[in-house]
C-alpha positions as CSV (number, residue, x, y, z in Angstrom):
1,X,-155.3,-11.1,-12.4
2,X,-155.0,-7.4,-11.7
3,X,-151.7,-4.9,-13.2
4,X,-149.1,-6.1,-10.4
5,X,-148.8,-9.1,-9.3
6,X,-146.3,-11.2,-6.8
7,X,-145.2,-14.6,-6.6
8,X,-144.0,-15.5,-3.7
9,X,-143.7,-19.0,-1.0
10,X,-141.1,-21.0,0.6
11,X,-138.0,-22.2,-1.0
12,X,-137.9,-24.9,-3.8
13,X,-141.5,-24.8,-4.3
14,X,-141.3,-23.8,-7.6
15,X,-141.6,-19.5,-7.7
16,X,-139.4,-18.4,-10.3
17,X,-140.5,-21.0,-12.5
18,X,-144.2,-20.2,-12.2
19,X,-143.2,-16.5,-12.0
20,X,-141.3,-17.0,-15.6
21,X,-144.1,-18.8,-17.1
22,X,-146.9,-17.0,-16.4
23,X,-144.8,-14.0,-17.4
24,X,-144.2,-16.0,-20.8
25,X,-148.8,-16.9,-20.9
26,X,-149.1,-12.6,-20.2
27,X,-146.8,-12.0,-23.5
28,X,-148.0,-14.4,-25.9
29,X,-151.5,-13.0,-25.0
30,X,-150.8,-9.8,-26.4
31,X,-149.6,-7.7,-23.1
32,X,-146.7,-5.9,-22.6
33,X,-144.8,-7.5,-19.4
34,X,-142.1,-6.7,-17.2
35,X,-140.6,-9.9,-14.9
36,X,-139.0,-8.3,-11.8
37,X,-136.6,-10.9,-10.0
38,X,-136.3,-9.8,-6.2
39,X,-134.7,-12.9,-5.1
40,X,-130.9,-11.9,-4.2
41,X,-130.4,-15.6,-5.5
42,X,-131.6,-15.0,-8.9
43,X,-132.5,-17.7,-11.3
44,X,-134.5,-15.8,-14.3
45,X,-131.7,-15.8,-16.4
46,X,-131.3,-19.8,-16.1
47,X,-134.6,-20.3,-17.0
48,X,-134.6,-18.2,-20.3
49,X,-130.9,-18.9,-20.7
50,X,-130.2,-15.3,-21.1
51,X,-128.3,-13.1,-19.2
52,X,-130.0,-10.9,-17.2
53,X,-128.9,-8.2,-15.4
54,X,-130.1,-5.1,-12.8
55,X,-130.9,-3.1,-15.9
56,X,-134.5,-4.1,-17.8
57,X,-133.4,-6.6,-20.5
58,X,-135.7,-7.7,-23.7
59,X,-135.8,-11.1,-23.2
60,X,-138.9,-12.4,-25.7
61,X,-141.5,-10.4,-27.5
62,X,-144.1,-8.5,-25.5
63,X,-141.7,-9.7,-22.5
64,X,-138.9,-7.5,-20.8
65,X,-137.4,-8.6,-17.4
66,X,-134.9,-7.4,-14.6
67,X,-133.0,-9.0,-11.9
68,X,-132.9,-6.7,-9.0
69,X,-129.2,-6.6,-8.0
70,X,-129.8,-6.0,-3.8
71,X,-126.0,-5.1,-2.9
72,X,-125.9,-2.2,-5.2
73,X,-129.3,-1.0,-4.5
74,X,-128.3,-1.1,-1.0
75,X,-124.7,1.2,-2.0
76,X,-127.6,3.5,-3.8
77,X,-129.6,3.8,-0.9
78,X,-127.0,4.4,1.6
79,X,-125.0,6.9,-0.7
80,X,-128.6,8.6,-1.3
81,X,-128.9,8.7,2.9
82,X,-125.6,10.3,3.0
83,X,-126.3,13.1,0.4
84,X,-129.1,14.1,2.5
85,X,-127.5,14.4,5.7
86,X,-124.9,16.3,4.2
87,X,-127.4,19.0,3.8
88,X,-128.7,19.2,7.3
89,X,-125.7,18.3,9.9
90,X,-122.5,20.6,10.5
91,X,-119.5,19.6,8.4
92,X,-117.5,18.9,11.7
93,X,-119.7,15.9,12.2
94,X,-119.6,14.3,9.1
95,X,-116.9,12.0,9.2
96,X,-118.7,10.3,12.7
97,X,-122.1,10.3,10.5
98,X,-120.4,8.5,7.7
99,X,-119.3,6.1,9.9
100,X,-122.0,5.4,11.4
101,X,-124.1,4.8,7.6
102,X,-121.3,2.5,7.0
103,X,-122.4,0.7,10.0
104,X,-125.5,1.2,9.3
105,X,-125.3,-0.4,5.8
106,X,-124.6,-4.4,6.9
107,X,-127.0,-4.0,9.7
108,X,-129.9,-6.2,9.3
109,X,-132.9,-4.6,6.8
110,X,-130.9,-2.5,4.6
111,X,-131.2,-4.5,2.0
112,X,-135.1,-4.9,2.3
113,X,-135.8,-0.6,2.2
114,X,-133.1,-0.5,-0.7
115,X,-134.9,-3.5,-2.2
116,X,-138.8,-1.9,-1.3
117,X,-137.5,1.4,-2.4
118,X,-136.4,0.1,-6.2
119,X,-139.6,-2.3,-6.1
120,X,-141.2,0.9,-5.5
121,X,-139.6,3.3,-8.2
122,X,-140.3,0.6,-10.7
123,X,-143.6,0.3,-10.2
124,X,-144.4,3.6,-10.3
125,X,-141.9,5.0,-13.0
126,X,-143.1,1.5,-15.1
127,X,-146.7,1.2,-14.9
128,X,-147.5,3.7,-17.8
129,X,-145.3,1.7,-20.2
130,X,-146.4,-2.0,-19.1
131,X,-149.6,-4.0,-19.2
132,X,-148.5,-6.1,-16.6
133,X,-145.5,-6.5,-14.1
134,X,-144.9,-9.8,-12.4
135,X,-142.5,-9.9,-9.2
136,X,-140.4,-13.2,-8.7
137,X,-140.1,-12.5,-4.8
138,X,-137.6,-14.0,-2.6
139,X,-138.5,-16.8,0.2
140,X,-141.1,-16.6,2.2
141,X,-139.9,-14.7,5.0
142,X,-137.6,-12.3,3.2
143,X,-140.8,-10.9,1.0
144,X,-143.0,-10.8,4.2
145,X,-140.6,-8.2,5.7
146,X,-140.6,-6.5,2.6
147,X,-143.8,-6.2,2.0
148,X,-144.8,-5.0,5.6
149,X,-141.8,-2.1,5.4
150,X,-144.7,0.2,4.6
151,X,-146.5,-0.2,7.6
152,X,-143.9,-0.6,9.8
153,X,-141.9,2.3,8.5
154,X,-145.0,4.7,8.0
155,X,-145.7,4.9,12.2
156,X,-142.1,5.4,13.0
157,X,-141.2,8.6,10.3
158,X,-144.7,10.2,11.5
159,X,-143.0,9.6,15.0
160,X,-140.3,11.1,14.4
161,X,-141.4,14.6,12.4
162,X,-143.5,15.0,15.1
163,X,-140.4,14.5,17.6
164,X,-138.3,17.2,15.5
165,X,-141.8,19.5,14.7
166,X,-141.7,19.9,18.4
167,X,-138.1,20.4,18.8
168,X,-138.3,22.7,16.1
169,X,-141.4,24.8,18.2
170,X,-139.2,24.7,21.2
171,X,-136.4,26.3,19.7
172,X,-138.7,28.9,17.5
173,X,-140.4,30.1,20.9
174,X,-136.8,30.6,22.9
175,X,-136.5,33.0,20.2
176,X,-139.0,34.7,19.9
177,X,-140.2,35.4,23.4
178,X,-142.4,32.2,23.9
179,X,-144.4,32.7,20.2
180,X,-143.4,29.0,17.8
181,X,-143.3,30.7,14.3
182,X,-144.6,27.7,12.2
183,X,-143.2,28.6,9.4
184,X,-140.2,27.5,10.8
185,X,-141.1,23.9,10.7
186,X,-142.1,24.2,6.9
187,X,-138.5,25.6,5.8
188,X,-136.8,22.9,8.4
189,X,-134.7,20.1,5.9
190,X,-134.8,17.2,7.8
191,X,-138.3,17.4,8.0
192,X,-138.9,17.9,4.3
193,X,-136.6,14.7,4.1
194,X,-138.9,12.7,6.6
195,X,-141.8,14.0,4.8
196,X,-140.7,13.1,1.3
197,X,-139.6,9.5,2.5
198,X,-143.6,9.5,3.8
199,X,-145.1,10.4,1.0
200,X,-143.4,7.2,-1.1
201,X,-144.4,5.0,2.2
202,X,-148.1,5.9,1.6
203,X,-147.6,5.7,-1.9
204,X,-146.6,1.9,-1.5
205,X,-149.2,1.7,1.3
206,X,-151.9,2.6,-1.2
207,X,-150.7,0.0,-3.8
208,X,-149.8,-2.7,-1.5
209,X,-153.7,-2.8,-0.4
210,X,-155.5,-2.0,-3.4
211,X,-157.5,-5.2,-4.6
212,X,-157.8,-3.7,-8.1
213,X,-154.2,-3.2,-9.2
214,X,-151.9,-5.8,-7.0
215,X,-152.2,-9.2,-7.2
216,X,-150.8,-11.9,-4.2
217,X,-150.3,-15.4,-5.1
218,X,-148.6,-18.1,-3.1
219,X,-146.7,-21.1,-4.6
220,X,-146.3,-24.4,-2.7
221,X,-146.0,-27.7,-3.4
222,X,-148.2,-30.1,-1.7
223,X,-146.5,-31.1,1.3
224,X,-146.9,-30.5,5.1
225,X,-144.0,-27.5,5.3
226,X,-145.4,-25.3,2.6
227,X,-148.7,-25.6,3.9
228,X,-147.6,-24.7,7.5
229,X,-144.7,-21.8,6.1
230,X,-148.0,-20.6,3.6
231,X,-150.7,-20.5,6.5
232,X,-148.2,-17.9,8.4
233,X,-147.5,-15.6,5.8
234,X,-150.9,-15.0,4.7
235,X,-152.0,-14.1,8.1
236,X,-149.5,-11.5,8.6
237,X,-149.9,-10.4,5.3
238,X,-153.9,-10.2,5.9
239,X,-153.1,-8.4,9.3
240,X,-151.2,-5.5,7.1
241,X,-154.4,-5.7,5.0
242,X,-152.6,-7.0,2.2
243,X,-155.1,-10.0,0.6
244,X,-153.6,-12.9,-1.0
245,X,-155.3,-13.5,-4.2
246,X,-155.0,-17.3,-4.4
247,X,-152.4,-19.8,-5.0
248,X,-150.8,-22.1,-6.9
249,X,-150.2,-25.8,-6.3
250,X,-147.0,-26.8,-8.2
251,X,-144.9,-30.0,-9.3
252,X,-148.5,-32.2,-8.8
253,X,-147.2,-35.8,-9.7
254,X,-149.0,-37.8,-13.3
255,X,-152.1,-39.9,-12.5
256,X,-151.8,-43.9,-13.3
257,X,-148.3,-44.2,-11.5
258,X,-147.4,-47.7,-11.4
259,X,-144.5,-48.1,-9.0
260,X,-145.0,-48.3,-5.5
261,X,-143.1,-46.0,-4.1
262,X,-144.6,-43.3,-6.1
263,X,-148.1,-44.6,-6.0
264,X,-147.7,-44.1,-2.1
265,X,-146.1,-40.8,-2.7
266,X,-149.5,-40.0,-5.0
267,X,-151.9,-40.9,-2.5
268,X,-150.0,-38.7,0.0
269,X,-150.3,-35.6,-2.5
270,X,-153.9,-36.5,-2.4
271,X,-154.4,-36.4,1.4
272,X,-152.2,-32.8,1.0
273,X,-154.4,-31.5,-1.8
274,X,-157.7,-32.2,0.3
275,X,-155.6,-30.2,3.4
276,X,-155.0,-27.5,1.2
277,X,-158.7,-27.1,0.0
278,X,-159.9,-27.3,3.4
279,X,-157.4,-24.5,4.6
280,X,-157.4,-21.7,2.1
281,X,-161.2,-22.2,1.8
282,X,-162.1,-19.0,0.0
283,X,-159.2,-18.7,-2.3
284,X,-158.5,-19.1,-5.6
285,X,-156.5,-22.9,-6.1
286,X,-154.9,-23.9,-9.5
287,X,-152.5,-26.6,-10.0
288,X,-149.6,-26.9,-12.2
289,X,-147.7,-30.6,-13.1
290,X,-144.2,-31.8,-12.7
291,X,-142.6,-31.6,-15.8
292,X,-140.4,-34.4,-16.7
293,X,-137.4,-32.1,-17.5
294,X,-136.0,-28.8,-15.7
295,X,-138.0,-25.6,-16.8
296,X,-135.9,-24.1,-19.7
297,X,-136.4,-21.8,-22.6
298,X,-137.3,-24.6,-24.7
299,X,-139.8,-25.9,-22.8
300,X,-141.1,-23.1,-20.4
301,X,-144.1,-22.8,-22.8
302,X,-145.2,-26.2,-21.4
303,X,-146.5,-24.5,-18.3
304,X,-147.1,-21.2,-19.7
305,X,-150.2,-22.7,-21.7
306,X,-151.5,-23.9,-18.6
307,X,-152.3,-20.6,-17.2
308,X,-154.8,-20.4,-20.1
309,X,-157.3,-22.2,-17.6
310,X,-155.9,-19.8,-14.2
């Protein structure tokens, strides 16, 4: 497993659990871990029964962890937006710009750039002074828009400092008899703003899709909907070149089951184990077993051990 790695899959399957414990295995082997909780329905702190809170928290030895709180982030981000356009639009407009970022803050994806942008300053601030830093992402869907921000993001801020590069060129040459003075363009703010906000998208770009430091593992349970949910995030994931390492088959029933009902429910795990081997040909596949009690601090080293064999 490389530096960085995400957990992620549908709902219930079991993330923050395998997130916590492999986390836990990382530690006790002698590495120096962060656990990063993206979920905006945290459950880190029930598993270790401590709290923890949007500041990074010593929770065992070797082991520090963080629950990302996405509403404040999301104040952050929007307060750091309005900072910067303070600098570049006329005073006069400022109270119609600061209504429109209030708007603009509970429109849909706010959260995900605050979120991607502290995801982002963590790893990057972090990665010095950690062995290893495990993400406990949200569901499915939510951590698929996340993680494709970068791409998505990327084309439209090259669009637009080329829209204002040649706004900025128009203007320069009505001024000085039809010659653009490019220097212009260099001193303009906004587009030192765009270009700054650029620079971190190619940053996370270049660490989404490098195979040697991130690591992408799926959690599911072996069952029809995670199967289906798990197919269609690792294609889009694949199409924004981000490769999905391998994944983990959680909650897999005991052998020698005696009652009928859950000998039938056995032999249908089976028939969902050989589906899952057939699909994700190619990847990596390790499964963990239901435990007979919920994961907690006293017995989350249960599952840790087990990623000995991952």
């Amino acid at each position: 497993m490389n530096k960085l790695i995400f957990f992620s899959g549908k709902g219930g399957v079991g993330k923050t659990t395998c997130s916590a414990s492999y986390a836990v295995y990382s530690a006790k082997s002698g590495l120096k871990t962060l656990l990063v909780s993206t979920d905006p329905a945290h459950s880190t702190s029930d598993i270790f029964e401590k709290k923890i809170e949007d500041n990074i928290t010593n929770i065992l030895p070797n082991l520090d962890a963080i629950e990302i709180n996405g509403e404040k982030e999301s104040k952050l981000y929007m307060d750091k937006v309005r900072a910067s356009l303070k600098q570049v639009v006329s005073p006069i407009i400022i109270e119609e710009i600061n209504k429109q970022i209030d708007a603009a803050s509970i429109s849909p994806g706010t959260e995900e750039a605050a979120l991607f942008d502290k995801m982002i300053e963590i790893i990057t601030e972090k990665n010095n002074e950690y062995d290893r830093i495990i993400f406990d992402t949200a569901p499915t869907g939510h951590t698929v828009r996340l993680l494709t921000l970068p791409e998505l993001l990327g084309a439209w801020i090259e669009t637009l400092i080329k829209k204002r590069s040649k706004s900025i060129s128009l203007m320069s040459m009505a001024n000085n008899n039809g010659n653009a003075n490019n220097k212009e363009n260099e001193k303009d703010e906004v587009i030192k703003i765009l270009k700054k906000r650029y620079d971190k998208i190619n940053l996370a770009k270049n660490i989404m899709m490098n195979e040697k430091l991130l690591s992408f593992v799926f959690v599911i349970n072996a069952e029809k909907l995670p199967i289906d949910e798990t197919v269609k995030a690792i294609n889009i994931l694949e199409k924004y070149n981000i490769l999905v390492d391998g994944l983990i088959v959680n909650k897999i029933l005991p052998e020698n089951m005696q009652d009928e009902f859950w000998i039938r429910k056995k032999e249908q795990e089976q028939k969902y184990l050989d589906i899952i081997t057939k699909t994700f040909e190619g990847k990596k596949i390790f499964t963990l077993p239901l435990i007979q009690e919920d994961m907690k601090a006293n017995n989350i080293e249960i599952i840790a051990n087990k990623f000995s064999e991952f």
